[in-house]
LOLO-982558 format. One record per residue (C-alpha): chain; residue number from 0; residue in one letter; x, y, z. Coordinates in steps of 0.5 Angstrom, whole numbers. Layout:
BEGIN
['A', NUM, 'A', [X, Y, Z]];
...
END
This chain:
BEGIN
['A', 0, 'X', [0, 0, 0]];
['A', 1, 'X', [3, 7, -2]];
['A', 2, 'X', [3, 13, 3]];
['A', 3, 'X', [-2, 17, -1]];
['A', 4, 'X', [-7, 11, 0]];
['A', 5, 'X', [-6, 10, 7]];
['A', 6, 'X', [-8, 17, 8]];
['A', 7, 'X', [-15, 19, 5]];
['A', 8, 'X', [-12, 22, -2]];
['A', 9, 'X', [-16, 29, -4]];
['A', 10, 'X', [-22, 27, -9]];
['A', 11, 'X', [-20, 33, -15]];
['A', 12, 'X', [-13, 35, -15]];
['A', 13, 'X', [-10, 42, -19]];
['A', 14, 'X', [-3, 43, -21]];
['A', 15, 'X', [0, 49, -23]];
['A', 16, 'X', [6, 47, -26]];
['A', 17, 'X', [11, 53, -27]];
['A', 18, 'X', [18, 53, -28]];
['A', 19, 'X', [19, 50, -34]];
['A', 20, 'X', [24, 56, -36]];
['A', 21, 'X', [28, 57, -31]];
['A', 22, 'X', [29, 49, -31]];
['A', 23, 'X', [32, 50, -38]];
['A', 24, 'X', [36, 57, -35]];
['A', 25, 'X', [38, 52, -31]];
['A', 26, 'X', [40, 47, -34]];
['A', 27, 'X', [43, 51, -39]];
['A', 28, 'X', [38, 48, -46]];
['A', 29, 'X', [35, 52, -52]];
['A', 30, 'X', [29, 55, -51]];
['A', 31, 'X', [23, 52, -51]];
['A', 32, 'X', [26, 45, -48]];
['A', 33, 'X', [24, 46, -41]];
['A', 34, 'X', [17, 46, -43]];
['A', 35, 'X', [18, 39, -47]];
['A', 36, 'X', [22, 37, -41]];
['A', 37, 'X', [15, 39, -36]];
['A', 38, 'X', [11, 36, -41]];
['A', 39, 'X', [14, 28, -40]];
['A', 40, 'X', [12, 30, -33]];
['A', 41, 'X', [4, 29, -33]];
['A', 42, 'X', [4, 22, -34]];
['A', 43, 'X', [7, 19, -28]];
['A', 44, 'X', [3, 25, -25]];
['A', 45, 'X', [-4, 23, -28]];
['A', 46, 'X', [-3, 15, -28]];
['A', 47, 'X', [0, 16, -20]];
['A', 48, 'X', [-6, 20, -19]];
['A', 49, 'X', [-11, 15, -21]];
['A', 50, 'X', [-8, 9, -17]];
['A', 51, 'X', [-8, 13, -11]];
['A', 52, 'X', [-17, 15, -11]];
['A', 53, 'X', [-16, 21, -14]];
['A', 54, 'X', [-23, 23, -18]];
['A', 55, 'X', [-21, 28, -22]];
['A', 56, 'X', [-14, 32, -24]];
['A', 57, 'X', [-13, 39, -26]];
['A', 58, 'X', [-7, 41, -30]];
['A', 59, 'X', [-6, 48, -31]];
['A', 60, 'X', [-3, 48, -38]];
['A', 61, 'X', [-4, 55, -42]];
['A', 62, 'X', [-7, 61, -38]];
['A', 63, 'X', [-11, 67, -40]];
['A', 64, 'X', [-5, 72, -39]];
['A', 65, 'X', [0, 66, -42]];
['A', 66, 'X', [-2, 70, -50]];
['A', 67, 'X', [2, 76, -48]];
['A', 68, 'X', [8, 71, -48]];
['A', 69, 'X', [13, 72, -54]];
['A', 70, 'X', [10, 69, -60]];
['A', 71, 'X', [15, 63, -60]];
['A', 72, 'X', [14, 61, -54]];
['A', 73, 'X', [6, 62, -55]];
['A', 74, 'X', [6, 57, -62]];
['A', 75, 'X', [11, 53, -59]];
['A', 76, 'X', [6, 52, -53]];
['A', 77, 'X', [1, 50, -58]];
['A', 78, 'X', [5, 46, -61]];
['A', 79, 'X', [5, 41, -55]];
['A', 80, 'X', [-2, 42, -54]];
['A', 81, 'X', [-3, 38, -60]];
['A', 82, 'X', [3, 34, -58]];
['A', 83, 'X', [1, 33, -52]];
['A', 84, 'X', [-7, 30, -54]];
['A', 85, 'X', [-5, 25, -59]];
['A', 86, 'X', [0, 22, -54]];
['A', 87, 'X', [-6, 22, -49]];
['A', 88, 'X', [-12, 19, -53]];
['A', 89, 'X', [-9, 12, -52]];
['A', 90, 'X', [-7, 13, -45]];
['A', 91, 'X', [-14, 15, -43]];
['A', 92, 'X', [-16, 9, -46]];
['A', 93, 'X', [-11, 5, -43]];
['A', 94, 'X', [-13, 7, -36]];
['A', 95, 'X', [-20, 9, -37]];
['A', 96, 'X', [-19, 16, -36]];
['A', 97, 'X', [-24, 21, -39]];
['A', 98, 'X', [-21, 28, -42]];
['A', 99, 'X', [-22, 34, -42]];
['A', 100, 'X', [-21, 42, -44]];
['A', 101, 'X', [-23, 49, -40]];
['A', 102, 'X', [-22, 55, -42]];
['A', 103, 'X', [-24, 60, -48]];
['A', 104, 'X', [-23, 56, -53]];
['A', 105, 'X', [-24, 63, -58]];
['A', 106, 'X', [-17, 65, -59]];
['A', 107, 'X', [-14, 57, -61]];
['A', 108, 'X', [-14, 55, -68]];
['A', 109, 'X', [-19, 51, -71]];
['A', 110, 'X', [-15, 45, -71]];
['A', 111, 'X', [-13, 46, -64]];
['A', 112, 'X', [-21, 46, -63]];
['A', 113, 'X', [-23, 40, -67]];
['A', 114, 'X', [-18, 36, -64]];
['A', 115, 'X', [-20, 38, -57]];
['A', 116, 'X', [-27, 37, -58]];
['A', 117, 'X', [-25, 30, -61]];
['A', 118, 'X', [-22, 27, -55]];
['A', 119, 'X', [-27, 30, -52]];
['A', 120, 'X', [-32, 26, -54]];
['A', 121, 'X', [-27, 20, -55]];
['A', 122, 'X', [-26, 19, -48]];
['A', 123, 'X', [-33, 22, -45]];
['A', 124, 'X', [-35, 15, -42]];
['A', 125, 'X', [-29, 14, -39]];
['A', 126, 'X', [-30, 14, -31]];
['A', 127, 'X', [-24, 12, -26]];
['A', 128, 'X', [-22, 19, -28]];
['A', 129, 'X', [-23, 25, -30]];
['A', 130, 'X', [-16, 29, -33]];
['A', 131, 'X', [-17, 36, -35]];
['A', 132, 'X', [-14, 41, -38]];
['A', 133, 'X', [-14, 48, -37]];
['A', 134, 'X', [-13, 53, -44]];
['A', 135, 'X', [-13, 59, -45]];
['A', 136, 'X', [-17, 59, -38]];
['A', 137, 'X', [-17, 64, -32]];
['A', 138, 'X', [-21, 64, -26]];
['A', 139, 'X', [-25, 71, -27]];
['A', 140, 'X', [-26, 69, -36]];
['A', 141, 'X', [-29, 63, -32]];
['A', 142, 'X', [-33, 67, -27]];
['A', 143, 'X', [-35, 72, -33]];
['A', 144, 'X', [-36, 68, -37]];
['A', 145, 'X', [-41, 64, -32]];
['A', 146, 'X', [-45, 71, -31]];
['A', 147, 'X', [-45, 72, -38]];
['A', 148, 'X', [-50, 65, -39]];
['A', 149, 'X', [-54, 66, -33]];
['A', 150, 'X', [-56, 73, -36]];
['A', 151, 'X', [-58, 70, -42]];
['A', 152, 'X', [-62, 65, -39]];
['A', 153, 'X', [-66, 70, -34]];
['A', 154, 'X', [-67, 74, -40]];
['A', 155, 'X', [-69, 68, -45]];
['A', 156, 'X', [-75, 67, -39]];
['A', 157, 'X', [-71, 60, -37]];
['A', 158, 'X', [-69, 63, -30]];
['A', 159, 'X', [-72, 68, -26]];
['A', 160, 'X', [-67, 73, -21]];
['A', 161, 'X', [-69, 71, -15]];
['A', 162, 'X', [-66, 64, -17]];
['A', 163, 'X', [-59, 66, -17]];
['A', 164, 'X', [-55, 63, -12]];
['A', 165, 'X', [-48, 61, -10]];
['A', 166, 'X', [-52, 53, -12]];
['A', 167, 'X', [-54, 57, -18]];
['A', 168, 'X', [-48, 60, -21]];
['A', 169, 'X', [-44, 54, -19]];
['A', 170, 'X', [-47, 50, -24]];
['A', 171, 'X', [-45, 54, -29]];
['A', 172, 'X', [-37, 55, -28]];
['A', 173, 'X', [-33, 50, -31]];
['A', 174, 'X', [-32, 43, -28]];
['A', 175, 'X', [-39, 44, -25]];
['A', 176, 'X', [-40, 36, -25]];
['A', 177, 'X', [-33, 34, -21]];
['A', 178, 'X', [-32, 36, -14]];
['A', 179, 'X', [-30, 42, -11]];
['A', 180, 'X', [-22, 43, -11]];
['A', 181, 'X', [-19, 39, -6]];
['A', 182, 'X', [-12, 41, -7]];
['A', 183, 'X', [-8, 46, -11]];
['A', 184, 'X', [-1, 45, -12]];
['A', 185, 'X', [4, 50, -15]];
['A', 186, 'X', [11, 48, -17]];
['A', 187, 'X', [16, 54, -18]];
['A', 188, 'X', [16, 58, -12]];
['A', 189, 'X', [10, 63, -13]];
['A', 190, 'X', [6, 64, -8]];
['A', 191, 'X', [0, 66, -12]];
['A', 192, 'X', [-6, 63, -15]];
['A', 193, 'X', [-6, 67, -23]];
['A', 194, 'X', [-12, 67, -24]];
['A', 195, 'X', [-13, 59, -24]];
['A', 196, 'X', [-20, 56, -21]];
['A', 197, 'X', [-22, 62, -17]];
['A', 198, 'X', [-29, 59, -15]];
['A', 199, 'X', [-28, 52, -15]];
['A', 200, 'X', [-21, 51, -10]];
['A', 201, 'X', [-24, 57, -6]];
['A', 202, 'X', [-24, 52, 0]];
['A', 203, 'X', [-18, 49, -3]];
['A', 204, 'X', [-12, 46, 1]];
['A', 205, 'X', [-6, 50, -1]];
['A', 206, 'X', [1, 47, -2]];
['A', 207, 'X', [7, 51, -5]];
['A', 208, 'X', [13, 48, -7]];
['A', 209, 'X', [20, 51, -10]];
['A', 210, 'X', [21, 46, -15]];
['A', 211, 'X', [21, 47, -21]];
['A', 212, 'X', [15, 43, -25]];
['A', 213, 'X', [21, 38, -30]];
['A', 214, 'X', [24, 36, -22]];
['A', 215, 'X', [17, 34, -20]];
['A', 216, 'X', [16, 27, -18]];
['A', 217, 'X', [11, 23, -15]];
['A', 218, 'X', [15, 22, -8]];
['A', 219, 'X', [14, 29, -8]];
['A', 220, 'X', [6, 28, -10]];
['A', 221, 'X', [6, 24, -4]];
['A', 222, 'X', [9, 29, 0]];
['A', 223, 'X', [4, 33, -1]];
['A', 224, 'X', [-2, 29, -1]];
['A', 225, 'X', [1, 27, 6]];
['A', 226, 'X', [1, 34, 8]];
['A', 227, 'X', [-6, 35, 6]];
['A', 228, 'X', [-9, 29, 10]];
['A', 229, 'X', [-5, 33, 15]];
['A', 230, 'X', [-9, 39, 15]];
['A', 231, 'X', [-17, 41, 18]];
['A', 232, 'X', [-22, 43, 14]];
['A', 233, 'X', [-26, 47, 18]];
['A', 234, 'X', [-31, 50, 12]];
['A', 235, 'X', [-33, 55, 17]];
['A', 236, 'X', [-33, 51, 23]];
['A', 237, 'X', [-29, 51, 29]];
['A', 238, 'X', [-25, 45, 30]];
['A', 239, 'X', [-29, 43, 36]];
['A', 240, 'X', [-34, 42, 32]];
['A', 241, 'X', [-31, 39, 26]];
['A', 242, 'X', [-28, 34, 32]];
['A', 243, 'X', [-34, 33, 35]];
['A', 244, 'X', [-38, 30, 27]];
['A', 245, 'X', [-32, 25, 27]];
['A', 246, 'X', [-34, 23, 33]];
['A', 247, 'X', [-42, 22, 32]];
['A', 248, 'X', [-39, 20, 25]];
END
């Protein structure tokens, strides 16, 4: 039995996974190679994941900010999106995982939207888990984008204004289907959140780490799923009643 699954593991985890530059700073290689090197990190990350009874997996890949990036580096990102979904499919297959994208798919290209939309449906019935894939997300377009849809359907006569709710709004956020976001992750050293998953990790357990996202490694994964398994979540609550639940539990 692994750590990870002698402590009660979280059921959606979500990853920031940054320090793919300086790693190839650091290890004195060309540009873009530290972003090929992060991305041959997923997948020992996604199979350890699903071995360990996590439900859904979150991976931040392009954000909403990352389309001010120099136009190499932005063409190269595509890129290895593309790369990145047709190395996937068989995977998902492989271990009856369901794949998904979130984010403004707007500004991708068409062949960049086709793919994701048909990997989409290849593995929607796929249900030991569920990996997503941020693009061309943030938070606040995700939060916007939700108002932008509930006004519509109040003015379509579909909803009236005093059924807006936090339940409400939160069946029109991206992931509104999974569990709310049980542990974030950042590699790289920051100690922000960039705009990633707002509403849905609003009460999620934070874990930050200096090591840079190509340096990432499952033992690491099971530190921080030992840390989370460690901490109380109180929701609100005082911790005498969170221990006085487990006891009449």
């Amino acid at each position: 039995m692994t750590s990870s699954e002698e402590h009660h593991p979280p059921q959606h985890v979500a990853i920031i996974m940054d320090g793919n530059n300086r790693f190839a700073k650091k290890k004195q290689m060309q540009k873009g190679d530290g972003h090929r090197e992060g991305k041959n990190v997923l997948d020992p990350v996604v199979e350890h994941c699903k071995r360990s009874g996590v439900r859904a997996l979150t991976v931040f890949a392009f954000s909403s900010e990352n389309w001010n990036r120099p136009q190499y580096e932005v063409d190269l990102l595509m890129q290895l999106l593309k790369e990145t979904i047709y190395e996937q499919l068989p995977r998902m297959e492989k271990f009856n995982i369901a794949l998904r994208f979130i984010g403004d798919r707007s500004r991708l290209s068409e062949e960049l939207r086709d793919l994701m939309q048909e990997a989409e449906q290849k593995t929607a019935a796929f249900d030991s888990m569920t990996l997503s894939i941020a693009i061309s997300y943030g938070g606040m377009w995700d939060m916007a984008h939700a108002a932008k849809s509930i006004a519509e359907d109040v003015v379509a006569g579909k909803l009236q204004t005093d059924q807006i709710n936090v339940d409400l709004f939160d069946k029109y956020v991206s992931l509104n289907d999974l569990p709310a976001v049980d542990l974030l992750i950042r590699t790289g050293g920051d100690y922000r959140l960039s705009n990633f998953l707002l509403w849905q990790a609003a009460y999620a357990e934070l874990y930050f780490t200096d090591t840079l996202w190509p340096e990432f490694t499952i033992k690491e994964l099971d530190h921080a799923f030992r840390v989370f398994s460690g901490r109380e979540r109180r929701f609100g609550k005082t911790s005498e009643q969170i221990q006085q639940a487990k006891i009449e539990n």
